[in-house]
Backbone bond lengths (Angstrom), bond angles and torsions (degrees), N, CA, C in turn:
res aa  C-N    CA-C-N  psi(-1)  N-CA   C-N-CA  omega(-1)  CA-C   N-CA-C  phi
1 X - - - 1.448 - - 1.522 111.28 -
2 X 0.891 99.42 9.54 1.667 123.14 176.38 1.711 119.10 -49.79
3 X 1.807 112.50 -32.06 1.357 119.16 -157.87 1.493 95.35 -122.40
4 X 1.655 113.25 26.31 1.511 123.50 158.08 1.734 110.10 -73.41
5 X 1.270 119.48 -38.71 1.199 140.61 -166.76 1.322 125.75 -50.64
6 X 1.736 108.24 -27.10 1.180 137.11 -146.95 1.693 111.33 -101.89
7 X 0.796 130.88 138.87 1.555 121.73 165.54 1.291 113.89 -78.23
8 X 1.160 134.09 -172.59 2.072 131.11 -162.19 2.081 79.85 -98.17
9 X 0.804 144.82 -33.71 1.303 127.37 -172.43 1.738 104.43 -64.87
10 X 1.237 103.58 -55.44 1.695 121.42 -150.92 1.991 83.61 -61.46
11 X 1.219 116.64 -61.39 1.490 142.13 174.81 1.300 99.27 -24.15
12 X 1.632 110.91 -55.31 1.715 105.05 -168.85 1.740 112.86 -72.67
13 X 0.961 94.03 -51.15 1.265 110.59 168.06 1.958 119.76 -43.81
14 X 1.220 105.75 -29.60 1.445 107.57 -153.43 1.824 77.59 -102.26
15 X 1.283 130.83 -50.11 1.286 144.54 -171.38 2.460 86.54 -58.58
16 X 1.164 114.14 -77.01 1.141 122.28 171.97 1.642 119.37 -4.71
17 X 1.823 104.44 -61.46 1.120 116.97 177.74 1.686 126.05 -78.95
18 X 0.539 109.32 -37.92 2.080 139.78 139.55 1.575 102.05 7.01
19 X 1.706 78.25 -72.84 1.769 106.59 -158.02 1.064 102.70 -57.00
20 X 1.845 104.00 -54.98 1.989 112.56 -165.12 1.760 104.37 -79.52
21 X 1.096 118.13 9.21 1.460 99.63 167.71 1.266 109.73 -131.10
22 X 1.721 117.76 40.67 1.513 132.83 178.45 1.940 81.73 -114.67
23 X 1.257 95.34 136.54 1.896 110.15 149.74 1.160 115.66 -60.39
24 X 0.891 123.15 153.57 1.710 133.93 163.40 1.251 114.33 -34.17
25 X 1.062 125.28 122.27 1.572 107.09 178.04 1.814 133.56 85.64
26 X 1.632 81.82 3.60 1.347 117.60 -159.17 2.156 102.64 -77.43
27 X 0.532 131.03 134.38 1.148 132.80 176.11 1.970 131.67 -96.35
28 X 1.205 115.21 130.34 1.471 112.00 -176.84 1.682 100.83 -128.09
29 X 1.393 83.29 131.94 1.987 97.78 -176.83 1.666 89.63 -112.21
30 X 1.538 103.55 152.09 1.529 99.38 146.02 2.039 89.94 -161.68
31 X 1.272 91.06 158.39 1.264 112.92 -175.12 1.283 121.55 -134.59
32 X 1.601 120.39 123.76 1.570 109.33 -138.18 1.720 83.35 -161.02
33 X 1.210 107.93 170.13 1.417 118.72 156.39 1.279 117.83 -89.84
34 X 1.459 130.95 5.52 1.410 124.13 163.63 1.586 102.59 -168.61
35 X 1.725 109.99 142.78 1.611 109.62 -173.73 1.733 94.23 -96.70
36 X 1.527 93.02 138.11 1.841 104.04 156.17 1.093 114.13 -77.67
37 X 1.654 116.34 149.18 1.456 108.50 169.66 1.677 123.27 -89.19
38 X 1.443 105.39 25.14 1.306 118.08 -178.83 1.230 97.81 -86.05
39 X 1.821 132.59 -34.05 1.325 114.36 161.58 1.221 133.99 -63.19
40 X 1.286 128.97 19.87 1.471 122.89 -160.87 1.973 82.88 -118.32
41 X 1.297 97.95 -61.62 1.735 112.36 163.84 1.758 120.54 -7.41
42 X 1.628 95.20 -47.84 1.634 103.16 -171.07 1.683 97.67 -112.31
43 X 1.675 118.65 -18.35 1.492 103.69 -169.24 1.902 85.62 -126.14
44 X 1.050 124.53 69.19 1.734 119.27 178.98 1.528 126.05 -25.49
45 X 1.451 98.32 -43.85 1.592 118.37 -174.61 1.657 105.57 -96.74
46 X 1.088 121.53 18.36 1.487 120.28 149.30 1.272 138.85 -24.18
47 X 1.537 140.72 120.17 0.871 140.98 -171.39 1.626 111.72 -119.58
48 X 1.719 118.87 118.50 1.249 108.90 -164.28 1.444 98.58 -121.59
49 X 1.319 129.73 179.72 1.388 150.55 -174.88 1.136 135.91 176.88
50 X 1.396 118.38 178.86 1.443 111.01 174.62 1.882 106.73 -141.65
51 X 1.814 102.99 167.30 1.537 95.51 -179.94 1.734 103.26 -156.27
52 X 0.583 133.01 146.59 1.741 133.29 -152.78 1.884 98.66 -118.53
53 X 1.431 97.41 121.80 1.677 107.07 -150.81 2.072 88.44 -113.71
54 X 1.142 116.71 113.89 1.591 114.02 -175.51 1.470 93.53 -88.19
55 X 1.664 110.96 149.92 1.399 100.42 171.86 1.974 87.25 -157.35
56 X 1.367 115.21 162.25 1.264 108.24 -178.14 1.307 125.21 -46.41
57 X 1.320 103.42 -26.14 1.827 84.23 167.87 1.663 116.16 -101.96
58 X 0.615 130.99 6.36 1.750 139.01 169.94 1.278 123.74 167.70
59 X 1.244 116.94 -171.31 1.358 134.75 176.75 1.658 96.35 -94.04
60 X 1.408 100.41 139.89 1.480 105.50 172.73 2.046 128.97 -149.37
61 X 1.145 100.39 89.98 1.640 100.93 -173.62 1.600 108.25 -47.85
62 X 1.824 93.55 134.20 1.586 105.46 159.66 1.416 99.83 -129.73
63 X 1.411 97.12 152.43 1.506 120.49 -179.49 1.495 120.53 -93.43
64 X 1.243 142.99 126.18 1.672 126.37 -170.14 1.689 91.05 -135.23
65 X 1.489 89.45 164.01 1.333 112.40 -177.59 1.432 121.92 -145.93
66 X 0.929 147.11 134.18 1.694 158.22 -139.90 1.362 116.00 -179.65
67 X 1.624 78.45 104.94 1.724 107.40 -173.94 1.522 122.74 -103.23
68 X 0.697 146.31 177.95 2.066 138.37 -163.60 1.008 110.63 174.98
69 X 2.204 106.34 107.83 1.258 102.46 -157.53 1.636 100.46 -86.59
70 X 1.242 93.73 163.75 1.950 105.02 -175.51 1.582 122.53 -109.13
């Protein structure tokens, strides 16, 4: 939840650098309570979701996203 912090510039940029220091084939997860569509921007073929995590004080949805650079 780290790339809440960010404004959509700092984000592109930070997503940008991400990409070029992933290998081919290289993979980026993040797991958040909500996906930007600035990841889809740098990873097109993105695959997003969600999964409901119980913990003593409630039930709580997170959202993930998994991108694969080409």
């Amino acid at each position: 939840m780290s790339l809440d912090y960010f404004n959509k510039d700092q984000l592109k940029n930070i997503l940008f650098k991400i990409k070029n220091m992933l290998k081919n084939r290289g993979i980026f997860i993040v797991v958040d309570r909500h996906i930007y569509q600035e990841y889809f921007k740098e990873f097109p073929d993105g695959d997003q979701g969600f999964f409901e995590l119980k913990t003593p004080e409630g039930k709580w949805r997170y959202d993930y996203f998994v991108g694969v650079k080409v």
